[in-house]
N, C-alpha and C positions, 0 to 999 in steps of 0.2 A: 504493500500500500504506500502510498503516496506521502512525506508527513506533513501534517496538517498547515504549517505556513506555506508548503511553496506549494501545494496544491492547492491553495485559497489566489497564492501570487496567479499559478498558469491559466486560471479561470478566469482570472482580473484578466490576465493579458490576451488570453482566447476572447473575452467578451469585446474588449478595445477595439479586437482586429474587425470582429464584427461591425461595431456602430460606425469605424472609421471607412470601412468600405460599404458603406450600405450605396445601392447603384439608383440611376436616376432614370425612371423609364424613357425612353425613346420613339419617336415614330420616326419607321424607314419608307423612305420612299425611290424604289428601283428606277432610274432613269436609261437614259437610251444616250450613247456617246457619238458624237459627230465625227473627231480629234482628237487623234494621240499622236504627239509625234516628240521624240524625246532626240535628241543627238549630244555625243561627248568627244574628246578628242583626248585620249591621255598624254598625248605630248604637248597639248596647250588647255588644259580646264576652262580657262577660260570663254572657251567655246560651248562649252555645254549650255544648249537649249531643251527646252523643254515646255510644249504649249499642252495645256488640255481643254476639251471643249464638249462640254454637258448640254443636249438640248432637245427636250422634253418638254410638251406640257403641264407635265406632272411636275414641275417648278411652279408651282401655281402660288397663286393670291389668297389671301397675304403671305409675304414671302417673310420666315422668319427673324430676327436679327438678330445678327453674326456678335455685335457688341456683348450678347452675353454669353459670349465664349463660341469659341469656333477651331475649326482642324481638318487638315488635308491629313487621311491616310494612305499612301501606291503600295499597294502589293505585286511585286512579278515576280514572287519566289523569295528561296530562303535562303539559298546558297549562293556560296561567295561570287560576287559581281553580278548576283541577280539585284533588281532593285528593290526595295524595302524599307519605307519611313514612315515617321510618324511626327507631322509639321502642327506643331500650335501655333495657331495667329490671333497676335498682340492687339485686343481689342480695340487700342488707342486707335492703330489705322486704319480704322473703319470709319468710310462716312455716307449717310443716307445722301442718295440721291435725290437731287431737287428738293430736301430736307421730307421727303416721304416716302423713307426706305421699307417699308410692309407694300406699297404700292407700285414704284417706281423700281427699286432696285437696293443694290451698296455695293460701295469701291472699296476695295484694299489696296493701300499705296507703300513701297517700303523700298525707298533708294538702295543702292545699293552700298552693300553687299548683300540684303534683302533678305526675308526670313527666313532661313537654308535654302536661299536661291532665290525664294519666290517674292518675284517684283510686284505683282499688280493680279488683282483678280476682280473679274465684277460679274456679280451676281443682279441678273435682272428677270422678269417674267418671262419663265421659259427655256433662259439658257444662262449659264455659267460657261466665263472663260478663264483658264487662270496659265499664268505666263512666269515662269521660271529660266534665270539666265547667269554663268558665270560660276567658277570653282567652289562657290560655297551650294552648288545644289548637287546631292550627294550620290545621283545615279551615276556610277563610271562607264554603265552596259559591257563591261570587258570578259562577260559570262559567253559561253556561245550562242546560247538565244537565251532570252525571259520567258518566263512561262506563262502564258496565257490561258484564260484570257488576263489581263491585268486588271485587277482589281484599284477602282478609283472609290474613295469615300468621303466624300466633305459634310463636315457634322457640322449644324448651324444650330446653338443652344442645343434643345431638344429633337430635334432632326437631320436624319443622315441619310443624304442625296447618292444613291449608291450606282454604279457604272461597272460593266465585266466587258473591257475591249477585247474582244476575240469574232469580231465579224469579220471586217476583210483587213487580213494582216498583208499589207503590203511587203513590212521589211519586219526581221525580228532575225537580226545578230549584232556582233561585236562594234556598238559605237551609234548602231540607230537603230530605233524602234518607231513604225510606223504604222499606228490600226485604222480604221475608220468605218463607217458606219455599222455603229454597234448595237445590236436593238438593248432593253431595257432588259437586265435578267430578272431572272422568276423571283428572285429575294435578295436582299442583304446579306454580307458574308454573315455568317454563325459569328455569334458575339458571347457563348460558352465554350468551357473548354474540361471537358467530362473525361474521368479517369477512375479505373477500376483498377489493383490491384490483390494478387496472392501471391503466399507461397503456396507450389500448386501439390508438393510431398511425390518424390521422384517413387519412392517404394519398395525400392530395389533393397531392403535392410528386412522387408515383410518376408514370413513365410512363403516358399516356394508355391505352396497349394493354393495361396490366398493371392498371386496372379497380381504382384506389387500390389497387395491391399488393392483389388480388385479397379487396377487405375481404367483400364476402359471405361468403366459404370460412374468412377469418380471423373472422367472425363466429358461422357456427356452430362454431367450433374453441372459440373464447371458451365459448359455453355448453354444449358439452360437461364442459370444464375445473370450471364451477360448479355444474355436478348431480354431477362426481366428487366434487366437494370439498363435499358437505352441502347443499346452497345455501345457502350462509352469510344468516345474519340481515341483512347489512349488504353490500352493493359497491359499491365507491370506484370510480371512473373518470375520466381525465383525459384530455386531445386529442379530446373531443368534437366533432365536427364535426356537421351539420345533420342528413348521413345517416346518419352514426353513431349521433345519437340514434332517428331514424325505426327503424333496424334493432334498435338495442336493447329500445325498447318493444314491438315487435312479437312477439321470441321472449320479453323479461319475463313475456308473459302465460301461456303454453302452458310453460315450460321444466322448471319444478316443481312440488310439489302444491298451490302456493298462487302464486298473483300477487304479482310484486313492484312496489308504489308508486314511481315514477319522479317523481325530484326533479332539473329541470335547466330552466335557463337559457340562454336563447341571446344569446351577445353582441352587439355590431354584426357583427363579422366572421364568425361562428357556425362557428369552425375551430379553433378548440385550447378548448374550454369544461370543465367537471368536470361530473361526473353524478352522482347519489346514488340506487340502488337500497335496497328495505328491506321485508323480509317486513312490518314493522309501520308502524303511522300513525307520520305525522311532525307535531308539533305548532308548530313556526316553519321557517322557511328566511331565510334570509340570505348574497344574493350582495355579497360586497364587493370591490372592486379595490384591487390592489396597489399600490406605485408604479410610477411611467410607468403605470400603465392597461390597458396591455395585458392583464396576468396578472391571477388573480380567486383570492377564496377561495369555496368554498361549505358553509353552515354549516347542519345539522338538529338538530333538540334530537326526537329517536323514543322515543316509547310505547312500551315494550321491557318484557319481564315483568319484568325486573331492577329497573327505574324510567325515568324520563327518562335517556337515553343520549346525551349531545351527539357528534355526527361532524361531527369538518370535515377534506374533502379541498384538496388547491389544488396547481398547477403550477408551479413558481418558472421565472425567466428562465434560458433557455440561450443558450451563443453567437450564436444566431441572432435575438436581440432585447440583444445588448448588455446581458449578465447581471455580466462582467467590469468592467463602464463603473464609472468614480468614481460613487459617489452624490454628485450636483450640489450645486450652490447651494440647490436647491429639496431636499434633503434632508430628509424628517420629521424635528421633534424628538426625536420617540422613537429614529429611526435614529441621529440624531447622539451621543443620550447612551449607546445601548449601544454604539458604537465601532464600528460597522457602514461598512466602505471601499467597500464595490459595489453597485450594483442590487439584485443576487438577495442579499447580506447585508442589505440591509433589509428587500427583504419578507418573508424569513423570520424577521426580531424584530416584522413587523407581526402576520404569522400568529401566530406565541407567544403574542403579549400580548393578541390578538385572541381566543383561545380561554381564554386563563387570566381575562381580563377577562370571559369570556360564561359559563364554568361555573362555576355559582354551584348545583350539587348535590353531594350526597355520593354518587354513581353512580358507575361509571368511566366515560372519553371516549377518543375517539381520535381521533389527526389522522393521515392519510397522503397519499400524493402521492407524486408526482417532485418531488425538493427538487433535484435535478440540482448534487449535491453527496456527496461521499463521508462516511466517519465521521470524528468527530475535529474537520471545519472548522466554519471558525463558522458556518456555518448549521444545523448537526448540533449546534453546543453550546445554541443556543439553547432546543432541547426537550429535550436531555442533561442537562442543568446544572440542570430546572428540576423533574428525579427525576422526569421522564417518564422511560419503559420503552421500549427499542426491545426487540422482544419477537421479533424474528429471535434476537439475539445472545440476551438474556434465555430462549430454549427450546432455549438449547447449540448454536445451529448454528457452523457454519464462518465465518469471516469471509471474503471474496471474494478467490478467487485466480485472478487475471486470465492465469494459464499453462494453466489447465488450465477457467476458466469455472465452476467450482463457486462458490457462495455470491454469486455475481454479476447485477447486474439490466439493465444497459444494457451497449450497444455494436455492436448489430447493425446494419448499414445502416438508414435509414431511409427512404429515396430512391430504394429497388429492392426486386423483389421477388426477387433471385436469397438474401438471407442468409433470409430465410421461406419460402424451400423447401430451405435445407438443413438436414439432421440434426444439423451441429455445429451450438456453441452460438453461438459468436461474442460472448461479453460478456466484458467485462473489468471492471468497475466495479460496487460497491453505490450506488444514488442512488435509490432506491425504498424507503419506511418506513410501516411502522406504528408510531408510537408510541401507548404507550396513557396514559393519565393517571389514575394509581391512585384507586381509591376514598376518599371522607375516611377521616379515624379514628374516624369516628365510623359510619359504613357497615356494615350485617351483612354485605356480600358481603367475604369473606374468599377472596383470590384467587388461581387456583393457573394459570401459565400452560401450556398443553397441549404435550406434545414434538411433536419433528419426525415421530416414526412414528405420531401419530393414538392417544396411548396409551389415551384413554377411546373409543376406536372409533368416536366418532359420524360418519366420515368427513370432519371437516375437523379438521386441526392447525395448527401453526405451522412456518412453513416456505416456501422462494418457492413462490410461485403460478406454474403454467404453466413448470416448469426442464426440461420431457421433450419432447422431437419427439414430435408426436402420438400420444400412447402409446392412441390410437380408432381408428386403422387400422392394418393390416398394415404399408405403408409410408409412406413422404411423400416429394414430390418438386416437382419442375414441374408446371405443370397438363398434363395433366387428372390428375395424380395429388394425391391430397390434399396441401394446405398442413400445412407442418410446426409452425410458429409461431404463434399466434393477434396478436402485435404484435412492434413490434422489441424490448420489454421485457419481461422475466419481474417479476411484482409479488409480492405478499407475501399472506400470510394469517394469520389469528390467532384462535383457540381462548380463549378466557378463560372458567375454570371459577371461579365464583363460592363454589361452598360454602354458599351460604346456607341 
């Protein structure tokens, strides 16, 4: 259990994150793009142009004002030399037109060097033009092509003018980009960013007879769990084993209305590995090992409509690789200087600094795992301390009470499959997390985390993942009656409502 002052403190600070991110609703209005035409020159920046040009009806009367608060989002991908920003504009340079900007229009004026590029934009009944020029606007186009269609978004207060240039792509490579007549798409990019993780219990430590604890049956259990739950954007997985992966990609493909991209690595030993599911492209991957070797991180930077989304999951050491053990002589210097005593206390200051060193956007990220650690210890303060979000506690839940198995993630046998055929819960411990790592301050995603009842409906909240005995069949038991369990651990999931 927790003791009583700093789990009064982590409540205070889960509640804060709450009230300080509560999101602003929006109305989107899908527009139709006339104009894209971007050009750069990396041997003179100062050439870089860049015009866009919105023109719709659906710019309609009264046209909102930009004065209280406004922002260009471009999406062309997430990878390096694709384009990707997020322009706030300084209310000051706004001025109504003919002094009756809800009627007439408004201008954005800003000399240069302009607001990362952008000179001049006027917004009037109908259409938007907005004009970008010179090394401070940040597209270099040096990728081979941008991905399309490009996402255009200019938020006016409470409304976001949305654009998908992918009608007639005249040019799309190194230096220009050229779309034009784009009709209106069907909606606004997605403004959440949905994640489900587990550890999924490779098996392979179960009885021979009992078929790794019966993992085919715990597999389609698994993805029932993730079509109840939305099928999250995003699913973490950790105890990856060889078959484990085989069986995963297989139902990834058929499970939901879209295929999910399978990101994993197999180690030498190919038995406890992490896996990364993801409705959308993934633009890097990076596997890194922990200390002693054994344990890995794995790190995506995904094309997400939000923007580049970095997820990194990773398994820290448990008793059974000497998690407890002094960090040695051969102790990383990083571990030595944040005061780190054990094994698993250092790869959890390697994972920290590993992702706060690797997000280098103004997005939000997340790390999750088995930290095979409860709240409170240092390996919990490492992402705690650093105003990362555990976003269990942060969406009001319960903190874990090992009497009764609520708010709890681990402790069911591992090594049999008699506790994943029963109904009770059998956990006594939180050591499963999502943290999230807030958007900059400079970010339009203004972020509100989802309750534990699913309060915007879209069928995934915040809340553990998989806490019900099979709530897909009648009953659950021993075979031949359905598996109760999908693993020994119940994991988390997380709803993060953007606002933008």
């Amino acid at each position: 259990m927790i003791p009583t002052r700093l789990g009064k403190a982590l409540v205070a600070l889960a509640s804060a994150a709450c009230v300080a991110s509560t999101a602003l609703a929006t109305t989107d209005v899908p527009v139709a793009g006339q104009r894209l035409s971007w050009r750069t020159s990396l041997d003179e920046p100062e050439r870089r142009r860049a015009t866009i040009v919105l023109d719709d009806p659906a710019i309609a009367l009264p046209l909102p004002d930009p004065r209280a608060g406004a922002a260009v989002v471009v999406s062309a991908g997430a990878a390096l030399g694709q384009c990707w920003q997020e322009i706030a504009l300084d209310p000051a340079k706004w001025r109504a037109i003919g002094d009756d900007g809800s009627q007439r229009g408004y201008e954005y004026r800003d000399h240069s060097p302009g607001t990362v590029g952008v000179r001049r934009i006027v917004m009037r009944p109908g259409k938007v033009v907005l004009e970008a020029r010179g090394p401070d606007w940040p597209c270099t186009l040096d990728a081979p092509q941008q991905r399309t269609p490009v996402s255009v978004v200019l938020r006016i207060d409470a409304t976001r003018y949305c654009a998908a240039f992918g009608g007639t792509v005249a040019a799309n490579g190194p230096g220009r980009v050229l779309a034009l007549a784009a009709p209106a798409p069907a909606a606004c990019p997605q403004s959440d960013l949905t994640v489900a993780d587990l550890n999924i219990l490779h098996g392979v430590l179960c009885p021979r007879a009992t078929r790794q604890c019966r993992l085919a049956d715990r597999m389609e259990l698994f993805f029932q769990w993730i079509v109840a739950s939305g099928c999250p954007d995003v699913v973490t997985l950790q105890e990856v084993s060889t078959q484990v992966a085989m069986m995963v990609a297989e139902r990834a493909a058929t499970a939901c209305p879209f295929t999910y991209q399978i990101v994993h690595q197999r180690s030498l030993l190919g038995i406890d590995d992490e896996m990364i599911m993801t409705r959308y492209p993934t633009v890097t991957m990076e596997v890194v090992p922990l200390y002693r070797d054994f344990r890995h991180m794995l790190f995506v930077r995904v094309d997400h409509p939000l923007g580049p989304v970095d997820v990194l999951t990773t398994h820290m050491a448990s008793s059974s690789d000497d998690a407890e053990a002094p960090c040695a002589t051969d102790c990383p210097p990083e571990c030595v200087a944040a005061g780190a005593a054990t094994v698993r206390d250092c790869q959890s200051v390697q994972v920290a600094r590993y992702m706060a060193s690797r997000h280098d956007v103004t997005t939000p990220a997340v790390v999750t795992g088995d930290f095979n650690d409860v709240p409170g210890s240092f390996v919990y303060r490492q992402f705690s301390e650093r105003g990362w979000i555990d976003v269990y506690l942060a969406a009001g839940n319960p903190e874990c009470d090992a009497d009764t198995g609520v708010g709890c993630t681990s402790g069911r046998e591992d090594e049999d499959v008699t506790g994943l055929e029963s109904s009770t819960s059998n956990q006594v411990e939180r050591i499963d997390y999502i943290f999230l790592v807030p958007p900059g301050p400079a970010a339009q995603c203004r972020p509100s985390i989802d309750t534990p009842t699913d309060g915007d409906g879209d069928q995934t909240a915040t809340r553990i993942f998989s806490d019900t005995p099979n709530p897909f069949a009648p009953s659950c038991g021993p075979a031949p009656a359905p598996i109760c369990w999908p693993s020994d651990h119940e994991g988390m999931e997380l709803d993060l409502n953007c606002g933008t």
